[in-house]
Structures are given as structure tokens and as C-alpha cells.
N, C-alpha and C positions, 0 to 999 in steps of 0.2 A: 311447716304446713301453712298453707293461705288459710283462717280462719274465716265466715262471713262477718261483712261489718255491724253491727248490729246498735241501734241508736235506741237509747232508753228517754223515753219522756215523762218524768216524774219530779214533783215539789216537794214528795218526803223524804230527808236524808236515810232514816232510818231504811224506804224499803228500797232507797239507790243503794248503799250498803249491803244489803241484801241481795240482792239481785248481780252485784258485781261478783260477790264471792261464790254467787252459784254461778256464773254464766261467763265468768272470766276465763275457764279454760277449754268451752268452745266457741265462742265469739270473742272477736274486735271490740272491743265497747268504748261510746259514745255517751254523752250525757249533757239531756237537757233540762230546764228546769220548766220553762215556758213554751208557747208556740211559737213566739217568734225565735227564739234562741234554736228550738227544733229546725223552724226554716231554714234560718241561715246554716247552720250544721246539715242540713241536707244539701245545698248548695253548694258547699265545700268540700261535702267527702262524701256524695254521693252511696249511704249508705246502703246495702241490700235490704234489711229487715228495720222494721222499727215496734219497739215495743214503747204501748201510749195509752197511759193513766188518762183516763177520762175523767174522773176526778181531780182535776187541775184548781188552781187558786184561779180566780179572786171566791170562788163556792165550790167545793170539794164534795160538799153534800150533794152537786146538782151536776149533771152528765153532760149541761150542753157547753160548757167552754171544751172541752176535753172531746166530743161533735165537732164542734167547730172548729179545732187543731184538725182534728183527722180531714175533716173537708180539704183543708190550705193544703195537707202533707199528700194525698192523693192528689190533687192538681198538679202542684208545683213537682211530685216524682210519684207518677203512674205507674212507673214498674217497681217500685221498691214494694214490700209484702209488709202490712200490720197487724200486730197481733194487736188486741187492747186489752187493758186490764179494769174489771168493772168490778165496784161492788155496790152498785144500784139497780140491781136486778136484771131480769134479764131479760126484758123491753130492749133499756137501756144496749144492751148486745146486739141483739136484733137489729136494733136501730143500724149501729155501727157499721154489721155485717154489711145491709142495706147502702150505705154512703161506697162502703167497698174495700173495708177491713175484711183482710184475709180470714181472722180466726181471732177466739175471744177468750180470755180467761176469768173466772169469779176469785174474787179475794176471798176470805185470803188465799195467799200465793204458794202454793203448791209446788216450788222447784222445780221437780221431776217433771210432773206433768206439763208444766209450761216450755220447760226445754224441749220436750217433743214437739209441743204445737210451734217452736220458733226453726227447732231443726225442718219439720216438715214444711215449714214457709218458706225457708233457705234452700230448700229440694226443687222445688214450682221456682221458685226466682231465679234459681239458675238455670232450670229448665227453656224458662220463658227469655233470659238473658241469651242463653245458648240461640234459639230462636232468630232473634233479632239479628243476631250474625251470622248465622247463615242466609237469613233474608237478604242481608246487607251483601253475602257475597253470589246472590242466585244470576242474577248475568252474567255469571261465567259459564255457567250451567250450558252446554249444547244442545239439551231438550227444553225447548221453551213450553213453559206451564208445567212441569214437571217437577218436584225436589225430592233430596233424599242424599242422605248424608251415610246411611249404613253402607256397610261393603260392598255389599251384592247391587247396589246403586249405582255408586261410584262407576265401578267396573262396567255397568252397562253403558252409562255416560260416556268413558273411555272408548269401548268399542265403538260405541255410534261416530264421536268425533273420528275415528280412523277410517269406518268403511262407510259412511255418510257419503263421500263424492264417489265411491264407486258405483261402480249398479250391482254389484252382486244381490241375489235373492237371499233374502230374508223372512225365517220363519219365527215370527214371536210368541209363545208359549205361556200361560199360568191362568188363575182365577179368572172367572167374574169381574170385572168391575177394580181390573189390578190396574187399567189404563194401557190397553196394549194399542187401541187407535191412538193414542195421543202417542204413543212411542214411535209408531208409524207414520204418523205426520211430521212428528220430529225430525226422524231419517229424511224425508222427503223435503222438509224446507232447511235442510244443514247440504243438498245435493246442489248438482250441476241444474237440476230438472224441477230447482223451486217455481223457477215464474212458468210451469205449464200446470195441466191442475194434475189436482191428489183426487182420484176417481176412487170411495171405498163401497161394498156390495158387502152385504151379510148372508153368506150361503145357505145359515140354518136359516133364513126369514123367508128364504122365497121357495113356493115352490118347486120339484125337482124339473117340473117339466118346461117353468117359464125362467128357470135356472139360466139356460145352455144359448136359448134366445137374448136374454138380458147379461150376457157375457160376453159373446161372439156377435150379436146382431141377428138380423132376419133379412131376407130379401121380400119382396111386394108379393103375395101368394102361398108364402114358404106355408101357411097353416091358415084354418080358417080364423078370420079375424086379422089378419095380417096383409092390412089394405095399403101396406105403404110401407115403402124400404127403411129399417132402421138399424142406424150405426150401436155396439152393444159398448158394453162398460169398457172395453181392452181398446177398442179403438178411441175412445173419449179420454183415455189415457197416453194417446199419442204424444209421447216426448215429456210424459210427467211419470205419474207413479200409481199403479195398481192396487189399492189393499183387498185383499181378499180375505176378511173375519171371517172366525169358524170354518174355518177350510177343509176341518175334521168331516162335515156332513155334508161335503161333497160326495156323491154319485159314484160308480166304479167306471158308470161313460165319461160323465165326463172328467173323472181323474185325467182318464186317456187322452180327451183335450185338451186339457191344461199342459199335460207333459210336452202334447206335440206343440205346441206354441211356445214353452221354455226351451227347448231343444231346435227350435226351425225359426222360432219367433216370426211365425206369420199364423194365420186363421183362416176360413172359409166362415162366412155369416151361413145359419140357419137358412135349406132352399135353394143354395149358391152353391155355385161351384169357381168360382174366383177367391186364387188364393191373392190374401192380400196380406204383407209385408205392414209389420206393427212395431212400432220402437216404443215400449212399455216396461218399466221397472216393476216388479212383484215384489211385495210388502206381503208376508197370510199370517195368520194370528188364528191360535186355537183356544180354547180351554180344556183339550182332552191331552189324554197325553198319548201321543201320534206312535210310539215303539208298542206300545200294548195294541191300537188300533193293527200294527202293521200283522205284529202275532195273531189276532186275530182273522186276519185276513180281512178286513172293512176298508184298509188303504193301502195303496200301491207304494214298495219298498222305491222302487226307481223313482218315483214323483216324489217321496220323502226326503229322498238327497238332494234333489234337482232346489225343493224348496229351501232348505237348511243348508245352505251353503253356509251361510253366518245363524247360528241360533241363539236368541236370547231369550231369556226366560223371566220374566218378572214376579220378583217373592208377592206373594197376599202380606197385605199390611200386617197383621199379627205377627209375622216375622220382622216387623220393622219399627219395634218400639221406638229407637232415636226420631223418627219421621214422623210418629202421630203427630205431637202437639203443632210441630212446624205444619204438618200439611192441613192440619185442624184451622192454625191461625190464617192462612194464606185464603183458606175459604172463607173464614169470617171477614176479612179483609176487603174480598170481593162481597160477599153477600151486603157487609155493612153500607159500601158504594151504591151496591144496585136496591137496596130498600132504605136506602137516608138515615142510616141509625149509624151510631155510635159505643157498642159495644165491648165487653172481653169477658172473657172465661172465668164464672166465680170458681173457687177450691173443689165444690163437688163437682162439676162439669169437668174440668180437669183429672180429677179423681176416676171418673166412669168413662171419658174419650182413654184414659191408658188402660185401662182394665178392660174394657169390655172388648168383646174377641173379633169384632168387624167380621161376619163371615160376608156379607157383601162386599167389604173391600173401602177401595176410596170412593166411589159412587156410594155408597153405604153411607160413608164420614161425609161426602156431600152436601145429601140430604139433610142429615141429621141438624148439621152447621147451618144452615139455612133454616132450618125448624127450628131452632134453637133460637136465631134472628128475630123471628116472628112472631114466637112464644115468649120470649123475654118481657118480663113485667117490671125489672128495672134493669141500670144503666150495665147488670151483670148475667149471664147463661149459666144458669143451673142444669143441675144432671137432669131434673123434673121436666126441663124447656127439650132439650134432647132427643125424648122419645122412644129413648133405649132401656134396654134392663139390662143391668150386670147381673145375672144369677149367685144367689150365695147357695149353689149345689156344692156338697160336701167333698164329690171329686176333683171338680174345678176348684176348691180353697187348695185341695192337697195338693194338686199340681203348682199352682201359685207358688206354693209354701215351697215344694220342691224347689223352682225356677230359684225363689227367692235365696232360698237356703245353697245353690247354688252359684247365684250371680254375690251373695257377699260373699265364700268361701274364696271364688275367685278373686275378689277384690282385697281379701288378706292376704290372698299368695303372691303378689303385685308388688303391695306394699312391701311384704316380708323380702320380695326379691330385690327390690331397690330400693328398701333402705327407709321406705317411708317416703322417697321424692314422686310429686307427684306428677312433673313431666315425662318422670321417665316411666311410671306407672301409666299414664294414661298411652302414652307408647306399646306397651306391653300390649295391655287391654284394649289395641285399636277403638280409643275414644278420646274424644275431644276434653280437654284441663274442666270445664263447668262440668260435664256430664259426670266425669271422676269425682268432683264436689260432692256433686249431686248424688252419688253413691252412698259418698261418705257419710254425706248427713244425715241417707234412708236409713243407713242401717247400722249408723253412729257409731263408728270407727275412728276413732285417734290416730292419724298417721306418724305424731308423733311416739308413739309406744314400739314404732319398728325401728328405730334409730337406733 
């Protein structure tokens, strides 16, 4: 088993001693005596974790040499995770946290306790490790501005690269705020038909009666106020692509339109009687779910085929825990650009983007990322800057508890099935070698014990 590296910065032999003979059989270990000695040891072997007495020589009694390492070791490796070990109060912590020490511990040293707070650093580091490479490989990606590494992802990504240059119609499907315009613009600029435009119309926003006018057009008279011939959204989509959002709260007339234009692919504008011949791709996107519409009778079964030739469905983020943090960091990324800061994610910010349940979705995690930007009072995003609440309701813990008691059962039956190897585990468990770490360390499994 690949253990995390874990670099100890301490001048006491007796509590390096210590510290080895608890933490030698779930970390790599490293050891330093100084900060320079820590530097360069960071340098060399690139450690994940570092644990760093702040009580250093040349004054042991006084926290700022032991500050001042933590500053160099944050600079010089920004994504490695620090715990510190204090026993000058707990200012002295604060302080730390503040510079942008992950987590703190009080002398004396408590084992147990610290090895949680070094496993749960080693959790976030790989998480955030995991991150960075997916970033690194996102232009492969066929949905630009788009990520997502879960299955149900993948596979959409899949399909679009396939039926991208055809024209077939396209119905996309799921939440609020899941990013189904952006999936449709996707389709649209992976086509034959990117350099004409992407024409989108929100059927629930417009009224039903200035609907039909703002789709097909109007001729000069067609209604009062209609002093002048105008071409409607289908024709402005001439030789590009159609999105029709919320397509659910379309009309039963004009369902009827819509059909005869997918089946003849021409129109008549509003007032006219010239049919005119439209070469328009259709891109529609709901948030209902369109098979209960049909039972009910509110949408036309035939116009449901015609649109679902290819149907893709995008999960709500809540079903897509590997994807928060990446699609969390990608916003800060941009937000950070667009308002000149310099940011990242402290431990509880981290802690409440994977918990908390997005019922908005990623417009939701948008927001929030950008509040977060603005609200930050140092160089770190706390849950506080956020603007969210994770509920501790007694049902929401138990489900948790459930999921939880769930996803490590599964990850012992992984291990128990190969052996403890954790390529062929993270194989199993369709997840990426860090995110299987990252398992490990939640919920502090020895893969060595399955051998």
C-alpha cells in the first residue's frame, strides 16, 4: 500500500521518537530538525502532509520561528497540508491556521487524536491532488466549461463527442441549475453548424401568447402592435442550432408547431401564409420529467419522440461527490481572475462544499464560490465566507451515517477482493488511485490487513 508522505518538523528527539513509533504504520516519514532542513526535504520528496512544531530552536518558548517555517513551507509547497503542533496557546494556533495551516494540535501529543487530524489532511490533499489532474487533463474534455469525472459524466461526454456532428434532436433532461444550456452549447460548438449562431428562448419566460410570435416570426399587421415584419428565433437559427429550455411549458398549440417544423422542417410566421423552408438544429432541455407530462396528458407523445432522438440526462450535483471540489476549484479559479484575489479553500470550506446538499445545483456552487471571493478576510474561504448551512438535522446525520457506513463497507469488499492492491481496488470501485487513498484515510483502513 502507498502510504501518504508525511514530514515531521521537530528539534525534540524525544517527541520525533514519539511520533515515529505512532505514525510509522500509517505514514512515509520524514524528518526535520529545522526550517531549512524542512525546505529542502520538501524539495526533494515532495511530501503530502507536514507535521511542524512551532516551537523550534533558537526559542522554543516563543511560536514565531516555528510561523515563520510555516510561511517558507506554504510558499515554497502550497498544496502539501499542515498540521502544527503548539503548546503556546491557542492564539499561537489561530495565528497558524491564519498563515494557512490546515489544522492544529495542543501538546501535549495526543497519538490518536493527531493521527485523525493528519489522516483527515491526507483526505483534502488528495482530494485537491486528484483535482489538479483532472484540471490538467480537462482539454480533452468535448464540453468546453464543463467537468466531471463521475460515470454518468463521462458517458455524457462520450455521447456528445459521437452524435455532436450530426443534427439529430436532442432532448436534455434534469435539475435546475445542472448546466443543461451549457451542454447544448457544447453540442452546438463540437457540430458542423458552430460558425452560425446558437439561437436559445426560455419557453417558461415568455408569455404563451408572445410565445408562437417569438419562435416562428410575425408578418407586418399579423396583431395589433405588429408594425413591422419580424424574422422569429427558428429562422435566426438558420444553419446554426435551436435551444429550446423548458420545453415542458410549452402550449398544446404550439407543441403542434413545433412538431410540424421537425417533421417538414419549414414554418409559416404569425399572419403569413408563406411557407418558408428553415435549416435549424433543435437542442430542448427540461426540468420536468416529460414520460409523467405525457401520462398526464400536458405533452404530445409524438413531439416527445421527435424531440428525444438522443436523450441525455444530467445528474444534480449531489449525485456527484468526485465533481464538487474540482468544479468548486475551477470557479474560484475564474472568480479569483475576474476580482484580482488570490485565494483557496480553508478545511471548513472544503468540509461544507462536500456536505452540503446543492439543491440549486452548480449555479448554487457558483454563487456561493464567488461569495466566498468577496467575503474572504484572509488569503483562505471559510464555510462562514460561503453563505450556506449544512443542517445538522438528526435525519440528514443518519442518512450520512448510512452513505458513510455504506461507501467504507464497500471499500473493505474491494480490498478483501484483491488482495489489498489498490489498482485493482480502485478498478473495482470505478475510481481514480487518490480518490481510493482518500477512502482509505476517511475511514482508516489498512489495506495492508487484506493480504
Amino acid at each position: 500500500m502507498s502510504k501518504p508522505t508525511l514530514l515531521i518538523v521537530e528539534d525534540e528527539e524525544l517527541i520525533r521518537a514519539q511520533l515515529k513509533c505512532g505514525l510509522r504504520d500509517d505514514f512515509t516519514l520524514l524528518f526535520a530538525e529545522h526550517a531549512r532542513e524542512a525546505l529542502s526535504a520538501l524539495k526533494r520528496e515532495q511530501p503530502a502532509l507536514v507535521c511542524l512544531d512551532l516551537g523550534l530552536l533558537p526559542d522554543p518558548e516563543c511560536a514565531e520561528p516555528g510561523l515563520e517555517a510555516l510561511d517558507q513551507i506554504i510558499k515554497a509547497a502550497p498544496q502539501t497540508k499542515v498540521v502544527v503542533l503548539t503548546g503556546n496557546g491557542r492564539g499561537s494556533a489561530i495565528h497558524a491556521v491564519q498563515l494557512g495551516a490546515f489544522d492544529y494540535h495542543h501538546k501535549p501529543i495526543r497519538l490518536h487524536d493527531l493521527k485523525v487530524a493528519l489522516q483527515r489532511a491526507a483526505y483534502f490533499q488528495a482530494i485537491e491532488a486528484d483535482v489538479e489532474k483532472q484540471r490538467a487533463g480537462e482539454a480533452a474534455t468535448p464540453c468546453e466549461g464543463m467537468l466531471g469525472r463521475t460515470s454518468a459524466m463521462q458517458e455524457i461526454f462520450a455521447v456528445v463527442s459521437r452524435i455532436a456532428r450530426t443534427d439529430v434532436t436532442v432532448l436534455i433532461q434534469g435539475e435546475s441549475g445542472t448546466g443543461k444550456e451549457l451542454l447544448a452549447r457544447a453540442i452546438h460548438s463540437n457540430s458542423s453548424r458552430d460558425r452560425r449562431a446558437f439561437v436559445a428562448i426560455n419557453c417558461g419566460a415568455i408569455p404563451d401568447t408572445l410565445l408562437e410570435s417569438e419562435l416562428f416570426g410575425h408578418e407586418k399587421g399579423a396583431y395589433t402592435g405588429a408594425h413591422i415584419q419580424r424574422k422569429g428565433r427558428l429562422e435566426l437559427a438558420e444553419g446554426g442550432t435551436l435551444f429550446l429550455d423548458e420545453v415542458g411549458e410549452m402550449s398544446a398549440l404550439l407543441q403542434v408547431k413545433l412538431l410540424r417544423f421537425l417533421q417538414e422542417r419549414a414554418i409559416e410566421r404569425v399572419g403569413g401564409r408563406e411557407v418558408l423552408r428553415v435549416d435549424a438544429r433543435v437542442v430542448a432541455a427540461t426540468n420536468k420529467d416529460l414520460k409523467v407530462e405525457l401520462q398526464a396528458g400536458r405533452f404530445r407523445e409524438d413531439l416527445y419522440y421527435r424531440l428525444s432522438v438522443v436523450n441525455l440526462t444530467l445528474p444534480p450535483l449531489r449525485n456527484r461527490a468526485e465533481d464538487i471540489v474540482l468544479i468548486a476549484n475551477a470557479f474560484l479559479q475564474r472568480s479569483d481572475k475576474q476580482h484580482r484575489r488570490k485565494l483557496r479553500f480553508g478545511s471548513s470550506a472544503l468540509e461544507a462544499i462536500i456536505h452540503y446538499a446543492w439543491p440549486g445545483n452548480i449555479r448554487e456552487l457558483e454563487n456561493a464560490v464567488e461569495r466566498g471571493v468577496l467575503m474572504a478576510r484572509t488569503k483562505f474561504i471559510e464555510a462562514r465566507d460561503l453563505g450556506i448551512e449544512v443542517k445538522n438535522d438528526p435525519d440528514l446525520i443518519s442518512l450520512r451515517e448510512a452513505r458513510n457506513r455504506a461507501e467504507r463497507n464497500a471499500l473493505v469488499d474491494a480490498l478483501a477482493k484483491t488482495r489489498g492492491n489498490i489498482t485493482q481496488g480502485a478498478r473495482l470501485l470505478a475510481v481514480s488511485r487518490p480518490k481510493l487513498h482518500g477512502l482509505i484515510a476517511k475511514y482508516q483502513v489498512n489495506a495492508r490487513d487484506f493480504r
